[in-house]
C-alpha positions in Angstrom: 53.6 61.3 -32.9 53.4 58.3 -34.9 49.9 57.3 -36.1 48.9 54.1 -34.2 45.7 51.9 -34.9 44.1 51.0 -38.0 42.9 54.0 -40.2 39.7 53.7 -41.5 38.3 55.6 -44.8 34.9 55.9 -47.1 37.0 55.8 -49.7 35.5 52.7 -52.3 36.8 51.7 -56.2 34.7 49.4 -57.7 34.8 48.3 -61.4 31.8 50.8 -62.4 31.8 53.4 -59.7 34.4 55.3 -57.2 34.0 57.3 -53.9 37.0 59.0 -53.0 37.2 61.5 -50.1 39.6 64.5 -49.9 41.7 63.2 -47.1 43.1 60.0 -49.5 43.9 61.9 -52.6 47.4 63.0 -52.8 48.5 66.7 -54.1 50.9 66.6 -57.3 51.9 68.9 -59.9 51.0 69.4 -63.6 53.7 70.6 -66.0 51.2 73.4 -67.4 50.1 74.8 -64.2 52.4 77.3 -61.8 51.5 76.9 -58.1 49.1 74.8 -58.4 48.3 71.5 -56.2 46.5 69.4 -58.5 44.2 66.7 -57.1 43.1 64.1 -60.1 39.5 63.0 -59.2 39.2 61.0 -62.2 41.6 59.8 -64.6 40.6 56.7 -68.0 43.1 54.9 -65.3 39.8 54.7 -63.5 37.8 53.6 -66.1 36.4 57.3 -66.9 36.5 58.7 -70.2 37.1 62.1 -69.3 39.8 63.7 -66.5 38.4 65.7 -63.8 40.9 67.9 -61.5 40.3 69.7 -58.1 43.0 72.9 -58.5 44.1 75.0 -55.8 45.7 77.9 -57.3 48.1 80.4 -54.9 47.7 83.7 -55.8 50.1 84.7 -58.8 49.5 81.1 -59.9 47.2 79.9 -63.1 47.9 78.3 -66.4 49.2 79.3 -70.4 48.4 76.8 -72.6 46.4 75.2 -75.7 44.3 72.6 -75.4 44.6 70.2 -77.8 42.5 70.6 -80.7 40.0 67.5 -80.5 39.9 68.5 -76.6 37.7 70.5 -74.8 37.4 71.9 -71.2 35.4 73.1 -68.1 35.9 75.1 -65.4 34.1 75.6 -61.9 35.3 78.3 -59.1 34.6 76.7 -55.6 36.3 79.6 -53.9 38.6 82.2 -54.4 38.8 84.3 -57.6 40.9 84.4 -61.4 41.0 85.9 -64.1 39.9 83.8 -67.5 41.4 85.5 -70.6 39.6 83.8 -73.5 39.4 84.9 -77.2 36.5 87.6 -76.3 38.7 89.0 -74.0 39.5 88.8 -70.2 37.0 87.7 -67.8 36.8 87.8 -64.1 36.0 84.2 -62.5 34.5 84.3 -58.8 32.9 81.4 -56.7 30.1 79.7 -58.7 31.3 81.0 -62.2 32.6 78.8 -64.3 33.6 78.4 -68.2 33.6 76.1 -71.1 36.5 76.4 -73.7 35.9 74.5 -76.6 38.8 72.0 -78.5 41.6 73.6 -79.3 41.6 76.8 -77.4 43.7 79.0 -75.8 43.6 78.4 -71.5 45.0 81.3 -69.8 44.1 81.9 -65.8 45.1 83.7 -63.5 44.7 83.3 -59.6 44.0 86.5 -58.1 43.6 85.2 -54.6 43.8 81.4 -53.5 41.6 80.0 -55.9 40.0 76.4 -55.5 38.4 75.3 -59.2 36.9 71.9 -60.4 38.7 71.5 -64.1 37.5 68.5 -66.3 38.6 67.9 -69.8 37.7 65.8 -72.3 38.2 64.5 -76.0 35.4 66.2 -77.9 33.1 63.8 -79.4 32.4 65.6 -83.3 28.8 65.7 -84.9 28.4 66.8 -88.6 27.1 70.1 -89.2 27.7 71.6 -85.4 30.0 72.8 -83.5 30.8 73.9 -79.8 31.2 77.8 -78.6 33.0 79.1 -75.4 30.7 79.8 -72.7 31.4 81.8 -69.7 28.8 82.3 -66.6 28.1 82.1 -63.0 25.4 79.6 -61.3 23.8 82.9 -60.0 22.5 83.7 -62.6 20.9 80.7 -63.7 17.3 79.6 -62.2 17.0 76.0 -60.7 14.3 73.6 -63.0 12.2 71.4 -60.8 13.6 67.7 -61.5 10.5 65.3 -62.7 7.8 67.8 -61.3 9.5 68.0 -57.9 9.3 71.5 -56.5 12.0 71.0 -54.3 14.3 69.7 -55.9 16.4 72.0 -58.0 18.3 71.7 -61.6 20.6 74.3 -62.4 22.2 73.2 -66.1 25.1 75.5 -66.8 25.6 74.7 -70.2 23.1 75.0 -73.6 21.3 72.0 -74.3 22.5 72.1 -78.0 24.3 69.5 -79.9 27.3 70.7 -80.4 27.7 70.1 -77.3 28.3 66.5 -76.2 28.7 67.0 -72.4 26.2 68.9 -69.6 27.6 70.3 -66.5 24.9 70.9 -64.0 23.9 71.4 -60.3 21.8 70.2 -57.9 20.1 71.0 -55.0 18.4 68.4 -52.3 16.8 69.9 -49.1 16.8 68.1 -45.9 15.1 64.5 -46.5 14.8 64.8 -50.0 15.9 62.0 -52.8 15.7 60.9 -56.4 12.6 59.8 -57.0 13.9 56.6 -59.2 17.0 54.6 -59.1 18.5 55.6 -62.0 20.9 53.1 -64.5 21.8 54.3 -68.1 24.6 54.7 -70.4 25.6 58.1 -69.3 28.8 58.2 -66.9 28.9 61.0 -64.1 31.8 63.2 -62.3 30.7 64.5 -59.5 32.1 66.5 -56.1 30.4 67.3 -53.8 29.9 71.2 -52.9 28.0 71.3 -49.6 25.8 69.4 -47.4 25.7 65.6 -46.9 23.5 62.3 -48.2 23.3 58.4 -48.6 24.6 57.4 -52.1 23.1 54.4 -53.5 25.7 52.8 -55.7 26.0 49.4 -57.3 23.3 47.7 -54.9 24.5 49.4 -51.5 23.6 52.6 -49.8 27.4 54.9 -48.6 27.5 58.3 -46.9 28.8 61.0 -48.8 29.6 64.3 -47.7 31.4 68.0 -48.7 34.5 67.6 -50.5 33.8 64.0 -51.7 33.9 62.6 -55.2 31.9 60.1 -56.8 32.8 58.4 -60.1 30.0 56.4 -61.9 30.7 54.4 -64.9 27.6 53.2 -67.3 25.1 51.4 -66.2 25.8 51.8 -62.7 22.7 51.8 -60.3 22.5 55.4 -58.6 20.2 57.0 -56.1 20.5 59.9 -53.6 19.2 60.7 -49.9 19.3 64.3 -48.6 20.8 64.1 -44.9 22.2 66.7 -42.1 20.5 69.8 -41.6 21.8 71.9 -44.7 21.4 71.8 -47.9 22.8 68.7 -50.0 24.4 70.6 -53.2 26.8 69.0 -56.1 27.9 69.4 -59.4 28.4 66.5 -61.8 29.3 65.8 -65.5 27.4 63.3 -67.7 27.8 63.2 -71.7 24.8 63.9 -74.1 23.8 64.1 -77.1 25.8 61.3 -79.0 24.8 58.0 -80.2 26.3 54.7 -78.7 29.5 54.1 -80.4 29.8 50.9 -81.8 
């Protein structure tokens, strides 16, 4: 049947921030990846300085490539399960692991099952003296930090706080009713999807709903806050770069 009526969406593009729900984004194909649907999140098109993917993988399906050698890489499993073969060896990757590759290595996964996976990439900001290091893990393993003395609300950073490393990955966790406690504005730009739950967004100088499966792209400098809503859980996982100076 033909859709009738106007169609309606939470999707908003603004100069300094995106939402963009799952329903708008269109699958395509990347020329490295094998039965894949690629979803790009974020793209410098956008505005962002980084690319951030949402990959569903059949099984049988994955990637064989090198990443360029000033570029680096993250992976997140959402669902599903690969195998990661990095320069250590071959490395099972189940829901909530995840893996850094640092510029210039190898990429080779393999879907064992349907496999959903947040992928970002990124050129690699150098520092004198220092240097990046693969990192593989799962979230599970990882204790949540109380954010600015708040019990409840919990950090879970899934890469070292080093710097040789000039991006963070991290999640976090909002119960029921719980926020920010500041509106925050800096230099730092964000990637984020959302995993699980739902919340009002403050963005810009207006307050959006944002729930599972959503994306949010904030630039610098953009005004953000967060409201815990619904009766689960509010969990996502976002991207900010650290530990460079402003480049002039």
């Amino acid at each position: 049947m033909p859709q009738q009526g106007l169609v309606t969406s939470g999707v908003v593009v603004e100069r300094n921030f995106a939402i963009l729900p799952p329903e708008g984004i269109p699958e395509s194909t990347l020329p490295a990846w094998r039965d894949t649907g690629a979803r790009i999140l974020a793209a410098p098109a956008m505005g962002a300085d980084f690319a951030m993917y949402l990959l569903d993988v059949k099984a049988g399906g994955g990637t064989q490539h090198a990443l360029e050698s000033d570029v680096e890489c993250f992976f997140y499993c959402i669902e599903g399960e690969a195998t990661l073969t990095l320069a250590a060896g071959a490395q099972p990757v189940r829901a909530g692991g995840y893996a850094y590759l640092a510029p210039g290595s190898a990429v080779t996964l393999a879907s064992r099952s349907g496999t959903r996976l947040i992928w970002l990439k990124k050129v690699y900001e150098p520092l004198s003296g220092v240097a990046p290091r693969d990192v593989i893990g799962n979230e599970s393993a990882i204790p949540g930090e109380p954010f600015m003395e708040v019990a409840e609300l919990l950090l879970k950073k899934l890469l070292p706080d080093e710097a040789g490393f000039d991006m963070a990955m991290n999640i976090f966790t909002f119960p029921p009713g719980y926020s920010l406690p500041t509106t925050e504005t800096h230099v730092m730009e964000h990637g984020l999807f959302f995993l699980q739950g739902a919340g009002d967004y403050y963005l810009g100088d207006a307050w959006r709903e944002v729930q599972t499966g959503d994306f949010i792209w904030m630039g610098p400098y953009c005004p953000q806050g967060f409201l815990a809503t619904g009766s689960q859980p509010a969990r996502y996982i976002y991207y900010k770069n650290v530990n460079r100076d402003v480049e002039l």
